[in-house]
TORPA-788984 format. One line per field, with one value per residue (C-alpha): x, y, z; residue number from 1. Coordinates in nm, 3 decimals. Layout:
residues N
px: X  ... .
py: Y  ... .
pz: Z  ... .
k: NUM  ... .
//
This chain:
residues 152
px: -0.070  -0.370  -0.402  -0.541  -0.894  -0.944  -1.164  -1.254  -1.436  -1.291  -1.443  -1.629  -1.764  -1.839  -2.080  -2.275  -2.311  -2.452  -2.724  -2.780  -2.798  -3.058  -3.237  -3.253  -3.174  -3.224  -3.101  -2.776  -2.990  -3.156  -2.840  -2.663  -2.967  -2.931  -2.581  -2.565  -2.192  -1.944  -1.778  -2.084  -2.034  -2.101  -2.331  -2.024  -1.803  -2.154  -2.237  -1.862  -1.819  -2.168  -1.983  -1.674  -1.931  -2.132  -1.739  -1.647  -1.964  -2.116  -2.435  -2.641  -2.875  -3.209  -3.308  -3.622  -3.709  -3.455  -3.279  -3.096  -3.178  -2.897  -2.954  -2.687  -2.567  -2.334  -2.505  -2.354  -2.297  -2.076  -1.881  -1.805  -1.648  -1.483  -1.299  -1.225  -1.047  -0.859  -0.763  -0.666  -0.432  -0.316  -0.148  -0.243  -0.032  -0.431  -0.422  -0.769  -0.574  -0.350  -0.623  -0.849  -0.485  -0.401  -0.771  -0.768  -0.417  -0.600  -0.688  -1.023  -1.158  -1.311  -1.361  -1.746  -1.691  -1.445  -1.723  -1.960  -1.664  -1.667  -1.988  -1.998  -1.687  -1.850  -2.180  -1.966  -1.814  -2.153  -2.282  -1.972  -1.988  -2.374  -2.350  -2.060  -2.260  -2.589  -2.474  -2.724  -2.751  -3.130  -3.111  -2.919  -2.833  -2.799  -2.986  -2.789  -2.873  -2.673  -2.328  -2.079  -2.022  -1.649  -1.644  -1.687 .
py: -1.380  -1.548  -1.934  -2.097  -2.224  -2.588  -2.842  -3.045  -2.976  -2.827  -2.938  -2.658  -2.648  -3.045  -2.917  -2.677  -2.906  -3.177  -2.921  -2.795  -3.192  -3.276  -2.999  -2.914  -2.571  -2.277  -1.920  -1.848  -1.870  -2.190  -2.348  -2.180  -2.300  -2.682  -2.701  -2.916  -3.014  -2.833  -2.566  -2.328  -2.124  -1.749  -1.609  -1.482  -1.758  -1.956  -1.706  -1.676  -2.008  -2.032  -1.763  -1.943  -2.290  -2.071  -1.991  -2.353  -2.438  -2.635  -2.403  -2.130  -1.895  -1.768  -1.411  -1.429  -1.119  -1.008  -1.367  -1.535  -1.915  -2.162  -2.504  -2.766  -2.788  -3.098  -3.363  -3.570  -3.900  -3.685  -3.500  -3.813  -3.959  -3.672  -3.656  -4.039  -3.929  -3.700  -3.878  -4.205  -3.915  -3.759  -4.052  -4.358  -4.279  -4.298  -4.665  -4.770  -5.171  -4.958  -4.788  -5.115  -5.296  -4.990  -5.050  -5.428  -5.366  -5.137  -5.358  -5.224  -5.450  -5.770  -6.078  -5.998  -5.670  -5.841  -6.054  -5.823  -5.632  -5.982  -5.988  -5.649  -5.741  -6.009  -5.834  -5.539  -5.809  -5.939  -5.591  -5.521  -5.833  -5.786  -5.427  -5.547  -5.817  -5.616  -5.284  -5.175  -5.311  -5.425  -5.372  -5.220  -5.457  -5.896  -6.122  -6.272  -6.627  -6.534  -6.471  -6.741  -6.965  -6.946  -6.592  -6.629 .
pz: -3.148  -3.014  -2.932  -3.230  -3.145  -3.135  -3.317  -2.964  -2.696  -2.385  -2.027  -2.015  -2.350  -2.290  -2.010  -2.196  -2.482  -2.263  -2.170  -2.487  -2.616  -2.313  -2.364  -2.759  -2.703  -2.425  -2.349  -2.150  -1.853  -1.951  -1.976  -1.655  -1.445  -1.629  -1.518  -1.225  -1.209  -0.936  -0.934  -1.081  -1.315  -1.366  -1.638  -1.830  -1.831  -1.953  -2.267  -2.364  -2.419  -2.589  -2.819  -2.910  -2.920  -3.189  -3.339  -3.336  -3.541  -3.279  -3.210  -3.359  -3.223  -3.290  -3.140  -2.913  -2.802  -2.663  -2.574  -2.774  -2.777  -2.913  -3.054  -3.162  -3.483  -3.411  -3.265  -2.962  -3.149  -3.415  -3.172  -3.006  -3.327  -3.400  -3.043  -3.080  -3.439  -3.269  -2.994  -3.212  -3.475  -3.168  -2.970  -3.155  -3.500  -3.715  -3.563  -3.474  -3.338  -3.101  -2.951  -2.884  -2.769  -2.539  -2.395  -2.342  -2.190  -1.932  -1.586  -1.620  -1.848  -1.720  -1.911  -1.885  -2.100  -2.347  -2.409  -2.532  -2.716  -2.901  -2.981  -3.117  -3.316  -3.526  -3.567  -3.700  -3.928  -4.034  -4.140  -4.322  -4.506  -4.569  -4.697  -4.906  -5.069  -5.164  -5.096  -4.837  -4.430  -4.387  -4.018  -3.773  -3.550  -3.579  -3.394  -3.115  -3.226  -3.556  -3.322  -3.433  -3.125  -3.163  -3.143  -2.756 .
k: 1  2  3  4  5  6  7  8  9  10  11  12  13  14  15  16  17  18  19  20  21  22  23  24  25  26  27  28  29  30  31  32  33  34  35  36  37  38  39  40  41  42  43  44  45  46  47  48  49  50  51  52  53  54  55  56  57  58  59  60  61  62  63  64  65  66  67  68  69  70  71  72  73  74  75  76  77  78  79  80  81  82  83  84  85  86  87  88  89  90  91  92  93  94  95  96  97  98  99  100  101  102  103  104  105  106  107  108  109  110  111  112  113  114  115  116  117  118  119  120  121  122  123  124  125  126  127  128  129  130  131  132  133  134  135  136  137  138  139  140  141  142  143  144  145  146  147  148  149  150  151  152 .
//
């Protein structure tokens, strides 16, 4: 019985996706000759992972001519999420706080970047409580000004 395909992106697939993202769409050869990252890979390997992409959902192709020319159907910022989702089920027990704790636990995080994780804490906070209160967010983003002084 064969492996049963799965919902995230493999390293490979990551790389053609990238290209595919940068570019908006391209042939086989459009994307092989995009790929800049070591070790290279061969024509093959490049469409047969464009196939099982197009299998996964994440492209579709157009014939032109006699190319085929794929463009994204899941955009980065949505595969991103979904990786995150399955990375917080996966390990994290569905817990969103022992994800952020397992990364502020991580000695790669300086007091500079905990900072602005703050800061983008309580203007999270603020557009919660704003689209809460009349039901629609009026901008995407709060004026720095606005950031509670505590909150630092």
């Amino acid at each position: 019985m064969p492996p049963r395909p799965s919902g995230t992106l493999t390293e490979a697939e990551l790389r053609i996706m990238d290209v595919l993202w940068r570019k908006g769409s391209g042939t086989v050869q459009q994307v092989l000759d995009s790929i800049t990252q070591k070790p290279a890979l061969a024509y093959n390997s490049v469409l047969t992972t464009i196939r099982i992409l197009e299998r996964k959902g994440y492209l579709k192709h157009l014939k032109d001519g006699r190319a085929y020319v794929y463009t994204p159907l899941v955009g980065r910022k949505e595969a991103t999420r979904s990786e995150i989702r399955h990375l917080v089920s996966r390990f994290f027990k569905n817990s969103h706080e022992e994800l952020v704790l397992n990364l502020l636990e991580d000695q790669g995080i300086g007091s500079e970047e905990i900072g602005r994780l703050r800061e983008m804490l309580v203007q999270h906070e603020m557009v919660q409580h704003d689209t809460a209160q009349h039901g629609t967010v009026q901008s995407g983003t709060v004026p720095k000004d606005t950031i509670r002084k505590d909150a630092k």
